[in-house]
Backbone as ProteinMPNN parsed JSONL, in Angstrom:
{"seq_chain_A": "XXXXXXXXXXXXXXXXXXXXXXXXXXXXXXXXXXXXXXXXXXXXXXXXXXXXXXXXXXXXXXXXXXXXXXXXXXXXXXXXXXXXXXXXXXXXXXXXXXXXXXXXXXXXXXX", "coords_chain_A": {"N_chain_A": [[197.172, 96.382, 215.51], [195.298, 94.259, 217.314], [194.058, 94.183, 220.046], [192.937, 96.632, 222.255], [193.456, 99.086, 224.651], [192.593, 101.071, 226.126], [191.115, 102.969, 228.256], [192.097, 101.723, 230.598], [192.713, 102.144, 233.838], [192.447, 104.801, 233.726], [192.851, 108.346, 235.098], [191.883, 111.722, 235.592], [192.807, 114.325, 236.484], [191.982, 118.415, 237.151], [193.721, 120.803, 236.504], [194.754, 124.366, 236.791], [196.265, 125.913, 233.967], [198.936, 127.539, 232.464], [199.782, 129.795, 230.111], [200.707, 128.592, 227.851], [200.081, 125.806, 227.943], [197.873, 124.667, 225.412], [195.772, 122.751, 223.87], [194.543, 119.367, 223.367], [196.21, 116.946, 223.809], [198.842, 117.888, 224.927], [201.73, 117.54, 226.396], [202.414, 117.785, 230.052], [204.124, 119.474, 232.584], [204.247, 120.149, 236.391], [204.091, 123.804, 237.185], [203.5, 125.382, 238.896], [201.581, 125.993, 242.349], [198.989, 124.049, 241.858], [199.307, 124.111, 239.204], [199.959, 123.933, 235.271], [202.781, 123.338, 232.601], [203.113, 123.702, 229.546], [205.28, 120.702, 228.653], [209.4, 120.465, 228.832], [211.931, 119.235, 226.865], [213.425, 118.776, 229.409], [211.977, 118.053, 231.611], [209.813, 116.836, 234.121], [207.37, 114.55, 233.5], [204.045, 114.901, 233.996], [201.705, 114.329, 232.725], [198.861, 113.673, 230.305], [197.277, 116.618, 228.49], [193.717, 116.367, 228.049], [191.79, 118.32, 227.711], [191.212, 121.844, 227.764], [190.316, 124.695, 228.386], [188.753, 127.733, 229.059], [191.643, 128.696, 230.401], [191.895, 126.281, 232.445], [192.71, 122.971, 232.301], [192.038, 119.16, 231.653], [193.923, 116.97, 233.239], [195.354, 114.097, 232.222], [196.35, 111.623, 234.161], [197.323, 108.682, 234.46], [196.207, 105.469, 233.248], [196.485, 104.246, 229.918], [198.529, 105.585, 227.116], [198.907, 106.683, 223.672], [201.703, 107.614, 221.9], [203.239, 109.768, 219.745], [206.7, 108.304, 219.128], [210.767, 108.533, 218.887], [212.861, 107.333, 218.289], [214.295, 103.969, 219.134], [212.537, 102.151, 220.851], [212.482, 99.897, 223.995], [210.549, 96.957, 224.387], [208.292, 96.256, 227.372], [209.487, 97.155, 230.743], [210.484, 100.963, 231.051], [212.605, 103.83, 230.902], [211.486, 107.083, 229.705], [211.368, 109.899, 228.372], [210.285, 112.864, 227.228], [209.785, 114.639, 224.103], [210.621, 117.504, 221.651], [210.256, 115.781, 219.296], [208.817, 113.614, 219.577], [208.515, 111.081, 222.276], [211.092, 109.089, 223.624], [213.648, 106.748, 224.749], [215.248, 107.048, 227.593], [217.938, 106.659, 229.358], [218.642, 107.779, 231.772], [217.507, 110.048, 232.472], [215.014, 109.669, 232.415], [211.849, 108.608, 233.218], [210.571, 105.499, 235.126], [208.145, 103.316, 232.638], [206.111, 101.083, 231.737], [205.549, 99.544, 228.639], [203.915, 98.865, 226.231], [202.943, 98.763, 223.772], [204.876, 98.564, 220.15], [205.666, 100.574, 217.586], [206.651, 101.924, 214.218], [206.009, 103.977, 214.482], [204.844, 105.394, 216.717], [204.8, 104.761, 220.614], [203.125, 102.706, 222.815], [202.118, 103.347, 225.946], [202.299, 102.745, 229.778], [201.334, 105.45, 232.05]], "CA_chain_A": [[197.113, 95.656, 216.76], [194.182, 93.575, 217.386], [193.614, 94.425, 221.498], [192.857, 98.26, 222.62], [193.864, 99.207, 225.637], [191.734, 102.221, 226.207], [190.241, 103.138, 229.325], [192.273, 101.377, 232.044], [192.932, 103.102, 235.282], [192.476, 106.638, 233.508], [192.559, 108.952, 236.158], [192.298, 112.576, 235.129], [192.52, 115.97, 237.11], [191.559, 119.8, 236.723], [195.061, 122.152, 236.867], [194.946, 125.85, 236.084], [196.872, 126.183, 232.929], [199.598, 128.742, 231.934], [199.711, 129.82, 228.308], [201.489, 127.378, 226.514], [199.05, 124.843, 227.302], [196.661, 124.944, 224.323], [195.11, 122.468, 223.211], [194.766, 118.463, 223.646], [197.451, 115.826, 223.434], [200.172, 118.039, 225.338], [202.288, 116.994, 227.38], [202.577, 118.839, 230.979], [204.958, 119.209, 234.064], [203.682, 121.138, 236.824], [204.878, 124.802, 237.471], [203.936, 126.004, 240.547], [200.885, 124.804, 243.069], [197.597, 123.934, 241.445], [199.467, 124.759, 237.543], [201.082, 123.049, 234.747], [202.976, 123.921, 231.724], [203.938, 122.42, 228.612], [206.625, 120.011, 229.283], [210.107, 120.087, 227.675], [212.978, 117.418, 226.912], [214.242, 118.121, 230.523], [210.744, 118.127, 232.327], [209.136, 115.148, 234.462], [206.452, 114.671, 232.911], [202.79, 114.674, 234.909], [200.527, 113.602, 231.852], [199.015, 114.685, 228.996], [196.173, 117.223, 228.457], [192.756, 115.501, 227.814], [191.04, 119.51, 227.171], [191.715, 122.624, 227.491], [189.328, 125.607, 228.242], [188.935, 128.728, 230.184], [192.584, 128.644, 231.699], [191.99, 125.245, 232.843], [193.088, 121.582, 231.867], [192.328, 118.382, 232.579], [195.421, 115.867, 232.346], [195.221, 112.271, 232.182], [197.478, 111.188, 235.147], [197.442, 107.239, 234.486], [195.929, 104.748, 232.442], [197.189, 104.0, 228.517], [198.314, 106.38, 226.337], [199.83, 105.902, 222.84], [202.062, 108.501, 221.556], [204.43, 109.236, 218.553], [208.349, 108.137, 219.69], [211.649, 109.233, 218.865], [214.216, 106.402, 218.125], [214.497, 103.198, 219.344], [212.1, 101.938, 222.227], [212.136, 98.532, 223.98], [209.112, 96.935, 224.998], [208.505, 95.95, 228.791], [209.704, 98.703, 232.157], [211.417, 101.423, 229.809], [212.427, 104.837, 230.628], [210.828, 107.564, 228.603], [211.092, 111.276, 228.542], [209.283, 113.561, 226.376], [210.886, 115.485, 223.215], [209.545, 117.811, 220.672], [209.943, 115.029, 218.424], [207.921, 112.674, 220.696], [208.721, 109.926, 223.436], [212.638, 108.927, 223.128], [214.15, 106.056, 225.425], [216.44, 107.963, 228.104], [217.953, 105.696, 230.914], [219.491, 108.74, 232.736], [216.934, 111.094, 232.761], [213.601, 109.157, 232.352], [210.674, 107.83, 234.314], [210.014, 104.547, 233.949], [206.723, 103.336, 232.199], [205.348, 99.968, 231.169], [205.73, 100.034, 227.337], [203.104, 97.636, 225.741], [203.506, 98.313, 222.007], [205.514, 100.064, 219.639], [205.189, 100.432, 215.788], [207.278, 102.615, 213.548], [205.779, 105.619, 214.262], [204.255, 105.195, 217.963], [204.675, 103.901, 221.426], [201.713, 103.027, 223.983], [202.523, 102.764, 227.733], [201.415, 103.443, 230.734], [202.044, 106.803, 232.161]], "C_chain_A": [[195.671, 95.186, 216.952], [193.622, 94.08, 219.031], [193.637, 95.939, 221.651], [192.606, 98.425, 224.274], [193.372, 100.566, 226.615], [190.874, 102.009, 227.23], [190.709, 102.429, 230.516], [192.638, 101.974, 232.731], [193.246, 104.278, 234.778], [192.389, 107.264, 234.532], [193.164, 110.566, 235.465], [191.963, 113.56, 236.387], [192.56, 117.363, 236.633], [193.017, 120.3, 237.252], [194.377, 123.388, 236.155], [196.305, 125.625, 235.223], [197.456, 127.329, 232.269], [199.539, 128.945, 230.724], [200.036, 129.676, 227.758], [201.021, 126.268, 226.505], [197.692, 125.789, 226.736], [195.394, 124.623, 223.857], [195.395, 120.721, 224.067], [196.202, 117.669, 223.416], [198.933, 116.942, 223.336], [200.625, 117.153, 226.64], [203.433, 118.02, 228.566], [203.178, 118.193, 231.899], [203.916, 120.476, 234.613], [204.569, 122.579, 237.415], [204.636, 125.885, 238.476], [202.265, 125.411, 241.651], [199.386, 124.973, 242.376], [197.91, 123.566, 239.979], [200.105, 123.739, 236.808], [200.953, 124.122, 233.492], [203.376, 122.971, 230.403], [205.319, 121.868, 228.96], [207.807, 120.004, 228.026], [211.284, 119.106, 227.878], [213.625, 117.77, 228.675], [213.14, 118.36, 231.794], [209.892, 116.84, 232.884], [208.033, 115.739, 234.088], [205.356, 114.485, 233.901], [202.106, 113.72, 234.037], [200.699, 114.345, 230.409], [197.815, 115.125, 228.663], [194.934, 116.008, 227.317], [191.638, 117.0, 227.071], [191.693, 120.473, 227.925], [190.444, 123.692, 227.886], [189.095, 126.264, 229.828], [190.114, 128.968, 231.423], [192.912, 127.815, 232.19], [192.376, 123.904, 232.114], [192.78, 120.509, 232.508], [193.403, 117.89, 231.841], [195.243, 114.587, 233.363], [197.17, 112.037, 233.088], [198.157, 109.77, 234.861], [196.776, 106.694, 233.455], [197.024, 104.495, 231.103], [196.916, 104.925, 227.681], [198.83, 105.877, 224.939], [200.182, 107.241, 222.338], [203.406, 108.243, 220.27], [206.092, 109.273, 219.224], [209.131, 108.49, 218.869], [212.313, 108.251, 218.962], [213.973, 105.386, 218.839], [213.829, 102.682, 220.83], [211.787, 100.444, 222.996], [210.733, 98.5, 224.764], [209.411, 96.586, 226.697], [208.608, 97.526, 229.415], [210.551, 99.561, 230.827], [211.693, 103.128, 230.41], [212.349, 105.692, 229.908], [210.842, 108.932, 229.666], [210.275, 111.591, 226.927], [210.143, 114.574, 225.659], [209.982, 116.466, 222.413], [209.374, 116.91, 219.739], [208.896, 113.681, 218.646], [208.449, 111.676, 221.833], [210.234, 109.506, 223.062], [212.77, 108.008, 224.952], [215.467, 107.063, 226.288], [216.765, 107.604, 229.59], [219.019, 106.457, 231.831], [219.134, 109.294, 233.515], [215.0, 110.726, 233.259], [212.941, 108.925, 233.161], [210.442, 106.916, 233.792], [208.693, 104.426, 233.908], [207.073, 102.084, 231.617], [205.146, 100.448, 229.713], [204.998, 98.44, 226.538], [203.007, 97.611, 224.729], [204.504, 99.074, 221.988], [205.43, 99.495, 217.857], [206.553, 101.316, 215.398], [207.365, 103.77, 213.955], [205.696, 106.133, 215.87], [204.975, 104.262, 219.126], [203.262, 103.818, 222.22], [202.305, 102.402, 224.832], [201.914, 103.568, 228.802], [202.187, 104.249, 231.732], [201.887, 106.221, 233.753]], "O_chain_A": [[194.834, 96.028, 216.629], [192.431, 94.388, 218.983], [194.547, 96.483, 221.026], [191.688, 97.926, 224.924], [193.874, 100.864, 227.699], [190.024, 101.119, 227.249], [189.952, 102.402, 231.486], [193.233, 102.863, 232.122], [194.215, 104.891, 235.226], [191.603, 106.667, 235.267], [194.289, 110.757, 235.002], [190.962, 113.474, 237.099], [193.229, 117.531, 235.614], [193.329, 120.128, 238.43], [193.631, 123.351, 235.176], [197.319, 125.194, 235.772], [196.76, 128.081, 231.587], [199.113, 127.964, 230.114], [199.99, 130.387, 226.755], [201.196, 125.516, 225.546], [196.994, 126.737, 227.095], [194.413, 125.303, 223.555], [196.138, 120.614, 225.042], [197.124, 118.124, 222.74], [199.759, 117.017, 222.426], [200.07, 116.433, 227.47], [204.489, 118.618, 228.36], [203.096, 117.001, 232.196], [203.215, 121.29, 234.013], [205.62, 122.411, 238.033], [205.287, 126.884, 238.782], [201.995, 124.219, 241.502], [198.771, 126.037, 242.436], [197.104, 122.854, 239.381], [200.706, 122.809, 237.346], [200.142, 125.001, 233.2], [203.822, 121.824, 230.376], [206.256, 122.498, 229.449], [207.605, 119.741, 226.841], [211.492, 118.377, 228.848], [214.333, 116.874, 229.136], [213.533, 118.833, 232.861], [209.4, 115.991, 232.141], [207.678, 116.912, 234.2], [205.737, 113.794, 234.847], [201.893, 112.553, 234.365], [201.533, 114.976, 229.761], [197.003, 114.222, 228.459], [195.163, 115.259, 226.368], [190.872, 116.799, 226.129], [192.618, 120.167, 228.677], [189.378, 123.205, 227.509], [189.155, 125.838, 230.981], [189.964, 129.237, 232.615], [194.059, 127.857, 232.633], [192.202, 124.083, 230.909], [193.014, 120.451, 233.715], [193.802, 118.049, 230.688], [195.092, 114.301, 234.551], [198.357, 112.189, 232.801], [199.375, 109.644, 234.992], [196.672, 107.482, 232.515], [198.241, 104.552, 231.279], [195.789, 105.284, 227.34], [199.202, 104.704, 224.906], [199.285, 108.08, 222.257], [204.119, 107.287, 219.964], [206.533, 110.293, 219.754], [208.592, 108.887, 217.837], [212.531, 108.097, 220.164], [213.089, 105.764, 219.607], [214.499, 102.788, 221.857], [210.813, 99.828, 222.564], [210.084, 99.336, 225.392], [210.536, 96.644, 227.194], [208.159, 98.59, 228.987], [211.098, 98.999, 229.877], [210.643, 103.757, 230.278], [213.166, 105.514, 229.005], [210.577, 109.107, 230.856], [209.894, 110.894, 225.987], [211.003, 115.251, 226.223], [208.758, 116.336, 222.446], [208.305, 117.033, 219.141], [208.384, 112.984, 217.771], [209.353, 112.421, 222.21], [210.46, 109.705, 221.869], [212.245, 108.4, 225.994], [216.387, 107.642, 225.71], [216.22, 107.984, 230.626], [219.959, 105.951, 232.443], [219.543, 109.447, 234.666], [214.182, 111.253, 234.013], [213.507, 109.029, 234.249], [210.157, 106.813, 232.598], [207.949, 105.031, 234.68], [208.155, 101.922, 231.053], [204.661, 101.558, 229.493], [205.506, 97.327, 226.395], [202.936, 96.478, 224.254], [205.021, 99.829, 222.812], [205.216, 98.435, 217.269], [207.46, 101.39, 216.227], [208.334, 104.528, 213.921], [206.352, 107.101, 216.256], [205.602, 103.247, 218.823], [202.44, 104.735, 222.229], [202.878, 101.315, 224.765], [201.279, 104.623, 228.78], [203.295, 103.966, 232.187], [202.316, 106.884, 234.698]]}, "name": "protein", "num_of_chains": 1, "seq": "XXXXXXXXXXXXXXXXXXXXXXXXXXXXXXXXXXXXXXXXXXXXXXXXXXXXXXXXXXXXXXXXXXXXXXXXXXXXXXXXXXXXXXXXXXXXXXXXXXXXXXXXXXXXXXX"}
Protein backbone atom coordinates (compact mmCIF):
# COMPACT_ATOMS: atom_id res chain seq x y z
CA UNK A 1 0.00 0.00 0.00
CA UNK A 2 1.50 3.22 -0.84
CA UNK A 3 -0.49 5.66 1.99
CA UNK A 4 0.01 4.88 5.95
CA UNK A 5 -2.49 5.64 7.99
CA UNK A 6 -0.73 5.78 11.28
CA UNK A 7 -1.39 8.15 13.88
CA UNK A 8 -4.93 9.46 13.27
CA UNK A 9 -7.17 10.17 16.16
CA UNK A 10 -5.14 7.59 18.40
CA UNK A 11 -6.48 8.00 21.63
CA UNK A 12 -5.04 5.72 24.27
CA UNK A 13 -5.89 5.09 28.06
CA UNK A 14 -4.29 3.52 31.33
CA UNK A 15 -6.67 0.29 32.65
CA UNK A 16 -5.49 -1.97 35.44
CA UNK A 17 -4.93 -5.25 33.79
CA UNK A 18 -5.97 -8.81 34.90
CA UNK A 19 -3.61 -11.64 34.04
CA UNK A 20 -4.25 -12.60 30.72
CA UNK A 21 -3.29 -9.36 29.47
CA UNK A 22 0.41 -9.78 28.63
CA UNK A 23 1.88 -8.27 26.32
CA UNK A 24 1.22 -5.79 23.20
CA UNK A 25 -1.13 -6.23 20.28
CA UNK A 26 -4.03 -7.83 22.50
CA UNK A 27 -7.10 -7.35 22.15
CA UNK A 28 -9.27 -6.24 25.39
CA UNK A 29 -12.95 -5.99 26.69
CA UNK A 30 -13.39 -4.49 29.93
CA UNK A 31 -14.10 -6.66 33.10
CA UNK A 32 -15.11 -4.80 35.80
CA UNK A 33 -14.56 -0.79 36.65
CA UNK A 34 -11.17 0.66 35.83
CA UNK A 35 -10.03 -3.29 34.25
CA UNK A 36 -9.79 -5.13 31.10
CA UNK A 37 -9.20 -8.58 29.98
CA UNK A 38 -8.24 -10.32 27.00
CA UNK A 39 -11.10 -10.34 24.70
CA UNK A 40 -12.74 -13.49 23.25
CA UNK A 41 -14.89 -14.37 20.00
CA UNK A 42 -18.00 -13.28 22.07
CA UNK A 43 -16.46 -10.04 23.69
CA UNK A 44 -17.05 -6.26 22.54
CA UNK A 45 -14.11 -5.33 21.96
CA UNK A 46 -12.57 -1.87 23.70
CA UNK A 47 -9.10 -1.83 21.80
CA UNK A 48 -5.99 -3.20 21.66
CA UNK A 49 -3.07 -3.07 24.17
CA UNK A 50 -0.34 -0.52 23.12
CA UNK A 51 2.03 -1.88 26.58
CA UNK A 52 1.82 -3.65 29.24
CA UNK A 53 3.66 -3.23 32.64
CA UNK A 54 3.26 -3.37 36.32
CA UNK A 55 -0.48 -4.62 36.20
CA UNK A 56 -1.30 -1.85 33.99
CA UNK A 57 -2.13 -1.29 30.17
CA UNK A 58 -2.52 1.22 27.96
CA UNK A 59 -5.15 0.45 25.05
CA UNK A 60 -5.48 2.28 21.96
CA UNK A 61 -9.23 3.26 21.99
CA UNK A 62 -9.44 4.86 18.32
CA UNK A 63 -7.41 5.78 15.54
CA UNK A 64 -6.04 2.98 12.75
CA UNK A 65 -5.15 -0.24 13.48
CA UNK A 66 -4.20 -3.07 11.06
CA UNK A 67 -4.67 -6.52 12.17
CA UNK A 68 -4.48 -10.18 10.84
CA UNK A 69 -8.36 -11.32 9.62
CA UNK A 70 -10.19 -14.39 9.45
CA UNK A 71 -12.15 -14.99 6.14
CA UNK A 72 -13.65 -12.81 3.95
CA UNK A 73 -13.83 -8.94 4.78
CA UNK A 74 -15.51 -6.18 2.72
CA UNK A 75 -14.10 -2.91 2.50
CA UNK A 76 -16.17 0.28 3.63
CA UNK A 77 -18.74 0.23 7.33
CA UNK A 78 -18.13 -3.62 8.15
CA UNK A 79 -18.85 -5.44 11.23
CA UNK A 80 -15.92 -7.08 12.91
CA UNK A 81 -15.48 -9.14 15.97
CA UNK A 82 -12.37 -10.51 17.26
CA UNK A 83 -11.30 -14.39 17.02
CA UNK A 84 -8.31 -16.30 18.06
CA UNK A 85 -7.66 -16.53 14.52
CA UNK A 86 -7.92 -12.72 14.05
CA UNK A 87 -10.70 -10.15 12.87
CA UNK A 88 -13.66 -12.22 11.04
CA UNK A 89 -16.72 -10.30 9.38
CA UNK A 90 -19.83 -11.01 11.81
CA UNK A 91 -23.11 -9.07 10.92
CA UNK A 92 -24.92 -10.42 14.05
CA UNK A 93 -22.60 -10.02 16.61
CA UNK A 94 -20.12 -7.27 15.48
CA UNK A 95 -19.33 -3.62 15.92
CA UNK A 96 -19.14 -1.79 13.10
CA UNK A 97 -15.73 -0.25 11.93
CA UNK A 98 -14.59 1.65 8.86
CA UNK A 99 -12.47 -0.97 6.99
CA UNK A 100 -9.86 0.86 4.74
CA UNK A 101 -7.72 -2.02 3.43
CA UNK A 102 -7.49 -5.57 3.34
CA UNK A 103 -4.77 -7.92 1.86
CA UNK A 104 -4.61 -11.66 2.19
CA UNK A 105 -3.42 -11.82 5.41
CA UNK A 106 -4.64 -8.40 7.16
CA UNK A 107 -7.34 -5.89 7.64
CA UNK A 108 -6.82 -2.08 8.77
CA UNK A 109 -9.83 -0.14 10.18
CA UNK A 110 -10.74 2.04 12.44
CA UNK A 111 -11.57 0.84 15.85
Amino acid sequence: MNVDFKGFNEQILTFEADSSVTGKNQWVTISANGKVEQADANSKLVGITVNVRNGYCGVQLGGIVTFAKNGSIDLGYTKLVYTADGIKKDTTNGKEHLVLAVDDNTVTFIL
